[in-house]
C-alpha positions, 0 to 999 in steps of 0.5 A: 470807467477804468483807469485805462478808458481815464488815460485815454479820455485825459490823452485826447482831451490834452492832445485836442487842446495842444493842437488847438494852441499850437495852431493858434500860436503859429497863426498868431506868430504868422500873423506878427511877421506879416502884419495881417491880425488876426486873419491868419490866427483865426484860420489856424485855430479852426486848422487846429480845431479840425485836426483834434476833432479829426484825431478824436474822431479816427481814435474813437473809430479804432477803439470801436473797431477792436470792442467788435473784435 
């Protein structure tokens, strides 16, 4: 593994893990505002779980397609 495939591990590891927070935090702050905890904290941490897998997913499919190149 070279510093570049590195880079790009630790990217989408962090942007897996920001989405998630993200999304959790704003369910939670919803959820503060609307008095309905923790229903919409936890429909948007699994929001923010699909959306990294989603990203993981579509960037591991365009690393792919350029090694067939």
């Amino acid at each position: 593994m070279n510093k570049h495939d590195l880079l790009i591990s630790t990217q989408l590891g962090l942007q897996f893990a920001l989405a998630v927070c993200l999304f959790g935090l704003l369910g939670w702050w919803a959820d503060t505002k609307l008095a309905t905890f923790p229903v919409l904290t936890i429909i948007m941490l699994f929001i923010g779980f699909a959306a990294g897998l989603y990203y993981i997913i579509k960037a591991a499919a365009a690393k792919k397609g350029k090694k067939n190149d």
